[in-house]
C-alpha positions in Angstrom: 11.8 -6.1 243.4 11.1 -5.5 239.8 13.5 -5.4 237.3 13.5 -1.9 236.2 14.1 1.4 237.5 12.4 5.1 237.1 14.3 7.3 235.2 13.6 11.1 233.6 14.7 10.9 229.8 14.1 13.1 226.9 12.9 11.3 224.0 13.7 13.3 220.6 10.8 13.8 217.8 12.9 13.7 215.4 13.5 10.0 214.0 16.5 10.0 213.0 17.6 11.7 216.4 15.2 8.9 217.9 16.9 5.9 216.2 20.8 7.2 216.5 19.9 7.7 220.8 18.3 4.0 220.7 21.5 2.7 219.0 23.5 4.0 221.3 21.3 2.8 224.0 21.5 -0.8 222.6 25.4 -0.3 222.1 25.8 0.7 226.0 23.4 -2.4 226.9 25.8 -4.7 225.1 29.0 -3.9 226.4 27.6 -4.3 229.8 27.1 -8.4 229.0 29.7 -11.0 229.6 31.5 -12.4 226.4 29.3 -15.5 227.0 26.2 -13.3 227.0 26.8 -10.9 223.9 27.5 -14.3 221.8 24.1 -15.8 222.9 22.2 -12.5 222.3 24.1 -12.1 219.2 23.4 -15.9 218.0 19.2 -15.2 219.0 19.6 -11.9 216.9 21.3 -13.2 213.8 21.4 -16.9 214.0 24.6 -19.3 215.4 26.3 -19.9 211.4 26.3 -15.9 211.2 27.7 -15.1 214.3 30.4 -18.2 213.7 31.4 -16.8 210.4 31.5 -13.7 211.7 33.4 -14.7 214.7 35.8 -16.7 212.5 36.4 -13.7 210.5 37.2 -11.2 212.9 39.5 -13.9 214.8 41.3 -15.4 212.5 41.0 -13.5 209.1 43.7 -11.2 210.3 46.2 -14.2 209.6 45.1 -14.5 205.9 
């Protein structure tokens, strides 16, 4: 079985309409992953001290 499946899909011609319906592609792709998996992708995207700092912020800056 391969790892993909046909679908029919409008693509816009329009850039700006093309980026925004990628974005939201991505944004639907990442809420599908586990905790574990969105801090690994995120880590591989934007490197482990960003996504720590980042983590560290959101988590615990609200007590500052």
């Amino acid at each position: 079985m391969y790892p993909i499946r046909p679908a029919i899909d409008f693509e816009p011609t329009d850039p700006y309409q093309r980026a925004k319906k990628d974005v939201m592609t991505a944004l639907i792709s990442v809420k599908s992953l586990s905790e574990d998996q969105q801090r690994r992708l995120a880590e591989e995207l934007f490197g482990a001290a960003n996504v720590a700092a980042v983590i560290n912020l959101t988590w615990y800056g609200s007590k500052w």
